[in-house]
C-alpha positions as CSV (number, residue, x, y, z in Angstrom):
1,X,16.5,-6.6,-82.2
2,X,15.2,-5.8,-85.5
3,X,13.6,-9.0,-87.7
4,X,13.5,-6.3,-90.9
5,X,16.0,-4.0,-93.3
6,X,15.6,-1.9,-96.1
7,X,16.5,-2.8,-99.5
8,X,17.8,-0.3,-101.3
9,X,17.7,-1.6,-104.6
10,X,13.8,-2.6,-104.5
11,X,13.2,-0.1,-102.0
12,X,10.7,-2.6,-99.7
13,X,11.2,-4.3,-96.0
14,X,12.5,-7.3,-96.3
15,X,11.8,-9.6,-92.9
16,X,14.3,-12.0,-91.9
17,X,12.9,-15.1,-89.7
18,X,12.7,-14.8,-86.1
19,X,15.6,-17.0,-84.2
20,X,13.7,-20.5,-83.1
21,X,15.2,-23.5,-81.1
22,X,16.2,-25.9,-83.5
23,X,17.2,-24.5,-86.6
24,X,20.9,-26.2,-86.6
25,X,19.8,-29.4,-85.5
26,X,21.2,-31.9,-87.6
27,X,18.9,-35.4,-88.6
28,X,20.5,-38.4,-90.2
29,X,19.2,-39.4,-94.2
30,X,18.6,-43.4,-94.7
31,X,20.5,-42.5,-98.0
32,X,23.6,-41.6,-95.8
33,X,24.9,-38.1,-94.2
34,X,23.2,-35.7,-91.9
35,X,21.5,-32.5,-93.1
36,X,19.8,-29.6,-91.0
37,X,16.2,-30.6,-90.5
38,X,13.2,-28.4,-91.8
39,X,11.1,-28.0,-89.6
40,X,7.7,-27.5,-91.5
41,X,5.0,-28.4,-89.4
42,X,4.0,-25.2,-87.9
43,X,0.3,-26.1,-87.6
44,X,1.2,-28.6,-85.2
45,X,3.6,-27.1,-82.5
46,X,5.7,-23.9,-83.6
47,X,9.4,-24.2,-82.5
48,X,10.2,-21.9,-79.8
49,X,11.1,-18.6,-80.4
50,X,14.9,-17.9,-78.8
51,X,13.3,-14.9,-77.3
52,X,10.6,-17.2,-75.3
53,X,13.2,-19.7,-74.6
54,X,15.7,-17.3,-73.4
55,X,13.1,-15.6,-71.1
56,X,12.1,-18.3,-69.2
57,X,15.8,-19.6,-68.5
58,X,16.2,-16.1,-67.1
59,X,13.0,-16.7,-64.8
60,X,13.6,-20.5,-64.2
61,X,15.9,-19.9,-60.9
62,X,13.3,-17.7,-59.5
63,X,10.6,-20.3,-59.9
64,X,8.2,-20.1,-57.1
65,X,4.2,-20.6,-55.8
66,X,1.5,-18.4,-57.5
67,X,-0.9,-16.8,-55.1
68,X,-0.4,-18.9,-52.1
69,X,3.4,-18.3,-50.4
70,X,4.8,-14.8,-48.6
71,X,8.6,-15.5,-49.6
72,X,10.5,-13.4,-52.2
73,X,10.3,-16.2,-55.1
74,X,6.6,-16.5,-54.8
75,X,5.7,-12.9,-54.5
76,X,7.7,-12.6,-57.9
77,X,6.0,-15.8,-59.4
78,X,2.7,-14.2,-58.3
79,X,3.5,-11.1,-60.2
80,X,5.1,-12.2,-63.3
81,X,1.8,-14.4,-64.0
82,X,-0.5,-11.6,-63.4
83,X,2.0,-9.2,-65.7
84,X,1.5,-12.0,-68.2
85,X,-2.8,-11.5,-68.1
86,X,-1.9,-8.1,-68.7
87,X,0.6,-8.8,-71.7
88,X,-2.0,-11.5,-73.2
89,X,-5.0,-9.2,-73.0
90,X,-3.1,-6.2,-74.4
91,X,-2.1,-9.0,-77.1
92,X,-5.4,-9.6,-77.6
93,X,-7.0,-6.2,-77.9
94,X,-9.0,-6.6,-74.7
95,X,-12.2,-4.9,-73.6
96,X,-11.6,-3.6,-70.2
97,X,-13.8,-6.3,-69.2
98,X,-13.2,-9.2,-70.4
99,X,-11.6,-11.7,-68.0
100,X,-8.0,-13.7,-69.5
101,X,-7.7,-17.4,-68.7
102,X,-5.2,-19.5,-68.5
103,X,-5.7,-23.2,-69.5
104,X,-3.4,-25.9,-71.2
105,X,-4.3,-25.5,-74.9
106,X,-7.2,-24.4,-77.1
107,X,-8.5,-27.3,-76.6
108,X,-8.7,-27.1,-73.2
109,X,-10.2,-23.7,-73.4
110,X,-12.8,-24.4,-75.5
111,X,-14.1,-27.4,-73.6
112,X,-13.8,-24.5,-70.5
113,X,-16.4,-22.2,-72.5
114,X,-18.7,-25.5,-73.4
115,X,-18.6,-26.0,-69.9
116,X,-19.8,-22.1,-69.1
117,X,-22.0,-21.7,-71.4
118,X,-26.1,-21.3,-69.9
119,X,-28.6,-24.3,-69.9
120,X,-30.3,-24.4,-73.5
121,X,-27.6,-22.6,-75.6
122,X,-28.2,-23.8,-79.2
123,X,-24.3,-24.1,-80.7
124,X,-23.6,-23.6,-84.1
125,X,-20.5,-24.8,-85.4
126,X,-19.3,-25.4,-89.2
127,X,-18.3,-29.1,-90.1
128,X,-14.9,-27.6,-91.7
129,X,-13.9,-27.1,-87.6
130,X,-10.7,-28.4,-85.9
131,X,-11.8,-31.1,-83.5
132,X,-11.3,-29.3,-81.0
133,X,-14.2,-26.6,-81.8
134,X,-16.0,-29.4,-83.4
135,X,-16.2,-31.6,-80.3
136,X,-16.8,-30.0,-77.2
137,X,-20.2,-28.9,-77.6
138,X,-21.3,-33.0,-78.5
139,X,-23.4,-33.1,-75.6
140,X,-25.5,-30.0,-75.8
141,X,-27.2,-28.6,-78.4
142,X,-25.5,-28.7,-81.8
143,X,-26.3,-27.8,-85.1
144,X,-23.5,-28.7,-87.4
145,X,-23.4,-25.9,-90.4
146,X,-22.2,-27.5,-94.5
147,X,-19.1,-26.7,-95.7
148,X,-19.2,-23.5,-97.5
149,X,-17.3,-23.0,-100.7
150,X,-17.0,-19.3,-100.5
151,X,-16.8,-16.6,-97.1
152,X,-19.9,-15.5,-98.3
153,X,-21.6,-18.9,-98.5
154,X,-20.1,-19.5,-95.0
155,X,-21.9,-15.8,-94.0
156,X,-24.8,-16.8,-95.3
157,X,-25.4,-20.1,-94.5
158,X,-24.6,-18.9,-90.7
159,X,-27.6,-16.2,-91.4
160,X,-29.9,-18.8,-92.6
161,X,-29.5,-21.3,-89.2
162,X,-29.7,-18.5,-86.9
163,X,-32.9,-17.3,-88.7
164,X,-34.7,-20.5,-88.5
165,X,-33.6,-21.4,-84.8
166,X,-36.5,-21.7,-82.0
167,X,-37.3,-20.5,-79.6
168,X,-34.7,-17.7,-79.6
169,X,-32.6,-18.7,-76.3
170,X,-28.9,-18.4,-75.9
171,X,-26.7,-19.0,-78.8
172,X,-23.2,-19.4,-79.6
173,X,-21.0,-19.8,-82.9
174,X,-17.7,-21.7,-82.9
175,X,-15.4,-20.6,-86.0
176,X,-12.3,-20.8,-87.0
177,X,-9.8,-17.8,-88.2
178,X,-7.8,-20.3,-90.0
179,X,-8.0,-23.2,-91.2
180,X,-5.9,-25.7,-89.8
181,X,-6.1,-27.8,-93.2
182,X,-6.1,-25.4,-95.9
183,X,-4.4,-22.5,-93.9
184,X,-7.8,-20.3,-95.6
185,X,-8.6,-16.9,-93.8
186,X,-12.1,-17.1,-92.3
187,X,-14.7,-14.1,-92.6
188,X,-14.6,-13.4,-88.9
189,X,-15.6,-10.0,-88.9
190,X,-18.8,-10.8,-91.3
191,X,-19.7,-13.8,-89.3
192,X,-19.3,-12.1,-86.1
193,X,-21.9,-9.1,-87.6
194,X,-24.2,-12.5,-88.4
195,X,-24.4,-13.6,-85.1
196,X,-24.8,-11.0,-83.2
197,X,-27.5,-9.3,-85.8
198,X,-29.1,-12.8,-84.6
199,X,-28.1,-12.2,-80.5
200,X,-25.5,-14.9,-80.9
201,X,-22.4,-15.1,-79.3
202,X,-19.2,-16.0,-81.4
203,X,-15.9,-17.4,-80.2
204,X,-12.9,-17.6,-82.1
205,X,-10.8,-20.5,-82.4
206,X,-7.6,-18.3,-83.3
207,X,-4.8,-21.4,-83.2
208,X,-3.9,-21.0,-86.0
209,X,-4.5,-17.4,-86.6
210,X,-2.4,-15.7,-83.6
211,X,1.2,-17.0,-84.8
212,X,0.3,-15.3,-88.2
213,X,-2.1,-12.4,-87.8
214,X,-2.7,-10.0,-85.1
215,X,-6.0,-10.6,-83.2
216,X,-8.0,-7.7,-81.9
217,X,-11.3,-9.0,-79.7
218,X,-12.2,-5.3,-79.9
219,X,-12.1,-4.5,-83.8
220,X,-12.9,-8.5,-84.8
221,X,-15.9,-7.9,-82.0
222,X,-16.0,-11.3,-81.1
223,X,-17.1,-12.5,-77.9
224,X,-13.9,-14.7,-77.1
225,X,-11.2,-15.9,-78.4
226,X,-8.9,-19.4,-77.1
227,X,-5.9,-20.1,-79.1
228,X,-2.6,-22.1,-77.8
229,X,1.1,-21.5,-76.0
230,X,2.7,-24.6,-78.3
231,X,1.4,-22.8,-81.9
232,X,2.9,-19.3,-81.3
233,X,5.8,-20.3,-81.1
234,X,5.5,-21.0,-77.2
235,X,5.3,-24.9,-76.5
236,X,5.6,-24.8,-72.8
237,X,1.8,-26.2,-72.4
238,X,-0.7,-23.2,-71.7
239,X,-3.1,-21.6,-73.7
240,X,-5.9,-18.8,-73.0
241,X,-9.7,-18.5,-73.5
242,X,-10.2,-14.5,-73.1
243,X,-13.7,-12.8,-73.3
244,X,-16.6,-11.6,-72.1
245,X,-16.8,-12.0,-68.6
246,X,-20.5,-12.6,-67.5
247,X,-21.0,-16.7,-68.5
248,X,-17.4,-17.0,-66.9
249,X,-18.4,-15.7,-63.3
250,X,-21.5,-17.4,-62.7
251,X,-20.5,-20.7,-63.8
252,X,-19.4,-23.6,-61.7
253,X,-15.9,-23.6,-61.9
254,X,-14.1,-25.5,-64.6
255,X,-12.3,-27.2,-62.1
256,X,-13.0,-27.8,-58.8
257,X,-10.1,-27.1,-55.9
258,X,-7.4,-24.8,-54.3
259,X,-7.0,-21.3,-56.0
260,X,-10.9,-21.4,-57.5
261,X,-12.4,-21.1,-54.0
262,X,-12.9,-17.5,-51.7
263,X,-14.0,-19.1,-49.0
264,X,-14.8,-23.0,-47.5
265,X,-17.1,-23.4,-44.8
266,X,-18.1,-27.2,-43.1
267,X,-21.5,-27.5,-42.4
268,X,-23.3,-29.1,-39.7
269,X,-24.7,-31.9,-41.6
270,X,-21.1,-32.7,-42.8
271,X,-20.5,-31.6,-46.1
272,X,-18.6,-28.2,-47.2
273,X,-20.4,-24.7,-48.3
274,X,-18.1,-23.2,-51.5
275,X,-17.8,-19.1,-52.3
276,X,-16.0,-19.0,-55.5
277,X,-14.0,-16.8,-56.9
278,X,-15.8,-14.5,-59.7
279,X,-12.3,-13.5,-61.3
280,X,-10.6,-15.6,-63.9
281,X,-9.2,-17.6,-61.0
282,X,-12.6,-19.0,-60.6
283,X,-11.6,-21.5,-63.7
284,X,-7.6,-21.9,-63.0
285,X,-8.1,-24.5,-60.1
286,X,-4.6,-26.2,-58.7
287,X,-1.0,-25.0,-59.1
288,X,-1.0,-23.0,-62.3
289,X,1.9,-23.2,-65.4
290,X,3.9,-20.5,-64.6
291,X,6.3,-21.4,-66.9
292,X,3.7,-21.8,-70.0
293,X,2.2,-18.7,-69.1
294,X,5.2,-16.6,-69.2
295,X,6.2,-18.2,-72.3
296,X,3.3,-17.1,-74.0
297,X,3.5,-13.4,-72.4
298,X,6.8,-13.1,-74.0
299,X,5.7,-14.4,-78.0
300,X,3.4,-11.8,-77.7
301,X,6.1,-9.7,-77.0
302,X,8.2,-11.0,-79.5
303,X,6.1,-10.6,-81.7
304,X,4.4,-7.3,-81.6
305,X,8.3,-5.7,-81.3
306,X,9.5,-7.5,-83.8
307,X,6.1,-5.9,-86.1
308,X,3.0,-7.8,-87.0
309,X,3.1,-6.0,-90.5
310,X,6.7,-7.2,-91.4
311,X,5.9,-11.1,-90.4
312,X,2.7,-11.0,-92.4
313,X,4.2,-9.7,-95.7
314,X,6.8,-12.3,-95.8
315,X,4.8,-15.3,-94.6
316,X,2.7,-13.9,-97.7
317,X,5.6,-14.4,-100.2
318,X,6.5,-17.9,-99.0
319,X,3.1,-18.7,-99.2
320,X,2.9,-17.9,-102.4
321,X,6.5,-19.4,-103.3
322,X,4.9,-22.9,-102.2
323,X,1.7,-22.4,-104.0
324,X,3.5,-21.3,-107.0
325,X,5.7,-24.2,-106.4
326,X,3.3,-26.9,-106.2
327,X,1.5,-25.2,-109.0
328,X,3.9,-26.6,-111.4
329,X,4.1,-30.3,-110.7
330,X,1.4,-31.5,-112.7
331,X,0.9,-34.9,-110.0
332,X,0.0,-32.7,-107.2
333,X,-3.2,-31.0,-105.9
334,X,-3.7,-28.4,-103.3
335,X,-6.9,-28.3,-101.1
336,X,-8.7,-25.6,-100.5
337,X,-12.5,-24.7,-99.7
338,X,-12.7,-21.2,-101.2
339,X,-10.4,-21.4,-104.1
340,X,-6.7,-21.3,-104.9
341,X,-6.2,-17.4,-104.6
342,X,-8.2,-17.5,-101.3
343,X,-5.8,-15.7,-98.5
344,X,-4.1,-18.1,-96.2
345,X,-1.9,-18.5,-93.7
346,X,1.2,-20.6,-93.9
347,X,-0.8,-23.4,-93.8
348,X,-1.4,-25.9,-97.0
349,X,-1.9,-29.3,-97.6
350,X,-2.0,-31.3,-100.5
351,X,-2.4,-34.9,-102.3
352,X,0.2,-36.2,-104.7
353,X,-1.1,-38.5,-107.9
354,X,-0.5,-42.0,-107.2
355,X,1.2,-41.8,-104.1
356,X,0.3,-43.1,-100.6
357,X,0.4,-39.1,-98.3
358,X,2.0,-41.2,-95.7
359,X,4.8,-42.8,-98.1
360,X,5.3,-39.6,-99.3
361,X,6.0,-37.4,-96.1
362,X,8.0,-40.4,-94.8
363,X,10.5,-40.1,-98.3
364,X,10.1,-36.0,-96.9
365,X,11.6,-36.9,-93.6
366,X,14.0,-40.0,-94.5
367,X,15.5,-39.0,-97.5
368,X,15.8,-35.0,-97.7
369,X,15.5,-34.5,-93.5
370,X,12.3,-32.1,-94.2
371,X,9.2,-32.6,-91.5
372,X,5.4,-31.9,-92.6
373,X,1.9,-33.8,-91.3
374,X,0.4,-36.4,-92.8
375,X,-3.4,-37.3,-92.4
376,X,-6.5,-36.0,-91.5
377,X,-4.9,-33.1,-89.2
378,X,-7.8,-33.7,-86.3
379,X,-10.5,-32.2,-88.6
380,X,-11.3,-35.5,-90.4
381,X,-14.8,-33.9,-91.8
382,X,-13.1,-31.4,-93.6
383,X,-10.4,-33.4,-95.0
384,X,-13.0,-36.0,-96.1
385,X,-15.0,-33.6,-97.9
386,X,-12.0,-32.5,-99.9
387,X,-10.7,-35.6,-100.7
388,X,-14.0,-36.6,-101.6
389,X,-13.7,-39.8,-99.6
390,X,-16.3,-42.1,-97.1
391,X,-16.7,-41.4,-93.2
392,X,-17.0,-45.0,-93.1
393,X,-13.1,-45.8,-95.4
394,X,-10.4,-46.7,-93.8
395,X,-7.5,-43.1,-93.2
396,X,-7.8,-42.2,-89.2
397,X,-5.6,-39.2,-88.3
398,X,-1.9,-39.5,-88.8
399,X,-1.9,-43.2,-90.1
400,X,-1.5,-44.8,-93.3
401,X,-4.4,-46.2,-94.9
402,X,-2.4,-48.5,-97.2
403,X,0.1,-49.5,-98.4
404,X,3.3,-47.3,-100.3
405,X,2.1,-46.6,-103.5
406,X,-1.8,-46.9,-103.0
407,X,-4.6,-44.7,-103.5
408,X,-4.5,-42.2,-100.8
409,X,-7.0,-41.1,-98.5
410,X,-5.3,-38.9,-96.2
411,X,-3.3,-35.6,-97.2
412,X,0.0,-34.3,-96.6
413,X,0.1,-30.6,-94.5
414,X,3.1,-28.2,-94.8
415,X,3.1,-25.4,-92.6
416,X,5.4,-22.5,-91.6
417,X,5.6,-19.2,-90.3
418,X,7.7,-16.5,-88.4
419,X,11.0,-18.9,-87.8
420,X,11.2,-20.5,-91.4
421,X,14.3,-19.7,-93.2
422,X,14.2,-19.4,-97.3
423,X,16.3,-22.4,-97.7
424,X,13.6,-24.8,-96.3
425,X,10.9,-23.8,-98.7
426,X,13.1,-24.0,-101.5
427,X,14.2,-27.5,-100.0
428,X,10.4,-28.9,-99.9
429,X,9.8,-28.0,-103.2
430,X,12.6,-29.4,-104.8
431,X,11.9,-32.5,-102.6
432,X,8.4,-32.8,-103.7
433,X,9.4,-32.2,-107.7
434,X,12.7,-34.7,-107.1
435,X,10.2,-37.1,-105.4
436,X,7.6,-36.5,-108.0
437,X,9.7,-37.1,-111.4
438,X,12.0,-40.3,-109.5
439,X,10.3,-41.5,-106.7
440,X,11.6,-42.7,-103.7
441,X,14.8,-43.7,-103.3
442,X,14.6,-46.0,-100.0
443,X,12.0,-48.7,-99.6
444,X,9.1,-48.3,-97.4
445,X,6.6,-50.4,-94.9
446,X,3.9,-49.8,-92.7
447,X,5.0,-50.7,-89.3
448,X,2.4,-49.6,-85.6
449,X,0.2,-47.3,-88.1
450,X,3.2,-45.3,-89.6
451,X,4.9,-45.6,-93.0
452,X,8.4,-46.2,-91.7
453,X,12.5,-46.6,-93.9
454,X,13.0,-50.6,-94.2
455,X,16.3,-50.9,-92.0
């Protein structure tokens, strides 16, 4: 199926939005009636594509063990997972030797690599980072790169830290492609050429870059790359770490148990001698997610047919539609590190003059049936520096710091991408003006950390 026509009076492609589960489902308004919800928060968990939903009910009654049974169902199981390493790493751009594993998200991949990575590797990691490249490397040794306020401030200060490091062991950088708060493009390719200029290692954290950009490990260079199943528009829990092989093989295994292990041996004095696998199965211990796996094999499908170039152009115009949009309501500011015409990804938050973020994406959800983030997005150091606010005030991820109508010191996130019709942008923005100019038109209270409709 083609996603893109011509248009003969302007003479450019015009991309229509992919098919998604979900986009008749009605929600009910606390001002009465049901409307079709909007589903604007991307960044979060992408709705499925109909294509990856479709696929795996096709699969579903053939369903089977991976690697372990001789019957007809797991000999297919077996195959359709290792077709979907292939699909992922061809996704990916792939060296031919770079190993593809499977894991539950990017979180879990990246705690996978801090858990690969060799004995004295100093890890350098901006404080701009999702949590979940910001974290996992807490116990080893971390140095914790500013903010930049440019790409070439982030290149440089990158270039400075490596410089000064001693003694010159192992070392790995941990950067985003795009920002899960401001939705800002990182320089990937210039950092990479940093680090390695440095004999570092770099892995990308591509969450929220794979739904929106292609991803070559090849032409980006990077070492690896983990991103997850549930952001590109495949929320069957799985998600891949892919890259360079030689920390991978070497280390203890991720996971200890059935499907890591060649060969077990008892010894004489009691306990067991281990030969581990030195494929990717070495980190995929236990039954796998077939079912995740193969969901994310076919949005990479999906999405390479339906053309990378076509998505990108009109995820460029909505973005700007909702920058534009924004633009013109005096009460509201957008965040962003490198400045408003920095490229980005369908990804933006924002604050609102005199209004609680929480009160306001709950009057989103309530009153015109439109769903965006409120919070601190799991990247709290980021979204602090922006906001300008304390480590030490009150705001924790996802809960209201005050009450309705109080100074706020989280942010409100809209994001979107490859399923989002016109209509819901245009909705959100007349929302945010309507809500802007009259207010809200429910009352509102803070009930189990959430600002919730008074019944």
């Amino acid at each position: 199926m083609s996603v893109s026509d011509v248009s003969a009076a302007s003479g450019r492609t015009v991309c229509a939005p992919l098919p998604v589960l979900g986009r008749d489902v009605l929600v009910p308004l606390v001002t009465g009636g049901e409307v079709t919800y909007a589903a604007l928060d991307y960044a979060a968990s992408a709705p499925a594509l109909q294509r990856v939903w479709d696929d795996v009910a096709a699969y579903a009654p053939y369903y089977g063990s991976v690697h372990r049974g001789a019957g007809y169902l797991s000999q297919l199981s077996t195959d359709l997972f290792e077709q979907s390493r292939a699909v992922v790493a061809d996704f990916l751009g792939c060296r031919p030797d770079d190993q593809v594993i499977f894991t539950r998200s990017t979180t879990d991949s990246l705690n996978l690599l801090a858990s690969v990575i060799p004995d004295a590797t100093r890890v350098y990691v901006f404080e701009t980072e999702h949590h979940a490249s910001l974290l996992p490397w807490r116990d080893g040794d971390v140095t914790c790169l500013p903010a930049p306020r440019t790409p070439r401030q982030a290149v440089e200060t990158l270039e400075a830290a490596l410089a000064d490091r001693e003694p010159h062991g192992p070392a790995l950088v941990c950067v985003t492609g795009a920002s899960n708060v401001t939705g800002e493009l990182w320089p990937v390719r210039e950092l990479t050429a940093a680090a390695h200029a440095h004999g570092a290692r770099i892995v990308l954290d591509a969450a929220q870059l794979a739904p929106h950009h292609p991803v070559d490990i090849a032409a980006l260079d990077v070492d690896y790359v983990a991103f997850s199943g549930h952001k590109l528009y495949a929320p069957f829990g799985s998600g891949v770490l892919a890259g360079r092989a030689d920390w991978l093989r070497v280390a203890q295994p991720y996971l200890a148990g059935g499907g890591a292990s060649r060969k077990v041996a008892r010894r004489d004095d009691g306990g067991v001698d281990v030969e581990w696998h030195s494929s990717a199965a070495r980190h995929e211990a236990g039954s796998p997610n077939v079912i995740g796996v193969y969901a994310i094999a076919s949005a990479c499908r999906a999405l390479t047919e339906a053309g990378f170039d076509a998505l990108v152009a009109r995820e460029r115009e909505l973005v700007g539609r909702v920058v534009a949009g924004l633009a013109r309501i005096r009460q509201v500011r957008v965040l962003s590190l490198f400045g408003d015409d920095s490229p980005r990804v369908g990804v933006i938050s924002f604050v609102v003059d005199g209004w609680n973020s929480s009160h306001f994406a709950a009057a989103l959800s309530a009153e015109y049936g439109i769903g965006v983030r409120d919070g601190l997005f799991c990247a709290h150091p980021l979204v602090r520096t922006l906001l300008g606010s304390e480590p030490d005030e009150p705001g924790e991820c996802g809960a209201p710091e005050a009450e309705p109508g109080e100074r706020s010191l989280n942010a409100i996130r809209v994001s979107f991408g490859a399923g989002t019709p016109d209509e819901h942008v245009e909705r959100f923005l007349g929302a945010v003006a309507e809500l802007v100019r009259d207010g809200a038109k429910w009352n509102y209270r803070t009930e189990d950390g959430r600002c919730v409709p008074v019944s």
